[in-house]
N, C-alpha and C positions, 0 to 999 in steps of 0.2 A: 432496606427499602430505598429507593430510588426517589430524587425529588424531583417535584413538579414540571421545574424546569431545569435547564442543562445548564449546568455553571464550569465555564472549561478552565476554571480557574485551578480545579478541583483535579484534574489529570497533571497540574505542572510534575508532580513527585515521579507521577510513571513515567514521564516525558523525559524527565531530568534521565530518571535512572536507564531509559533507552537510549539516550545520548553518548549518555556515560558508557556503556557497552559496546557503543559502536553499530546499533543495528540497522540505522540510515548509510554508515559508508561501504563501498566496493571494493572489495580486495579478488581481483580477477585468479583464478585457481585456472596454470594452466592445462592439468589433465582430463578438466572439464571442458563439458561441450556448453555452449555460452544458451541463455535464451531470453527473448526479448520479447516486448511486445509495443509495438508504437501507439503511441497515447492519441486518437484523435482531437484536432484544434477542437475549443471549445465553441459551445452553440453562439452563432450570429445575431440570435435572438435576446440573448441575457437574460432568459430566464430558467432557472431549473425545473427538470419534472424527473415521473418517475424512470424515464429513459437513461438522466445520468448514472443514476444508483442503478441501477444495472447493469451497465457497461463498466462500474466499476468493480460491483459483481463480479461481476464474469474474469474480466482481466484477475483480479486476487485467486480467483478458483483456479484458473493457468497458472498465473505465477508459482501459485503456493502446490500446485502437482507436478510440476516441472521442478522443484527446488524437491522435493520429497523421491523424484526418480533420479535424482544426482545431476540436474544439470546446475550450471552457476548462473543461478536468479534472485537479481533481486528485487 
C-alpha cells in the first residue's frame, strides 16, 4: 500500500543502488548509431502544469524505443 504522501526519502536504497550500477553514466558504444534528443529551456513562467509531464512523457517513450532498436541512448 502506498502512503498518503510521497516521502523521497524512501527511494535513497534504489537510488543508491542505480548509482552503484552506473545507470546515470555514458559509455559511447562505437558500432552504434548515437540518438538524442534536445531537452527544451524550461518554462518562463515558473510554473508547472500538465504540459511538463508530457513532454517528459514523450521524450522517455523515444528514448526508451530508440535504446530497445539498438541505438546508444541514454
Amino acid at each position: 500500500m502506498l502512503d498518503k504522501n510521497y516521502n523521497p526519502y524512501e527511494e535513497s536504497e534504489i537510488y543508491k543502488t542505480w548509482l552503484e550500477k552506473g545507470y546515470f553514466e555514458a559509455s559511447p558504444t562505437p558500432n552504434k548509431k548515437p540518438y538524442t534528443i534536445m531537452i527544451p529551456p524550461p518554462n518562463i513562467t515558473d510554473r508547472l502544469h500538465i504540459g511538463h509531464a508530457l513532454n517528459n512523457t514523450i521524450q522517455d517513450i523515444f528514448i526508451r524505443y530508440h535504446r530497445m532498436g539498438g541505438y546508444d541512448a541514454l
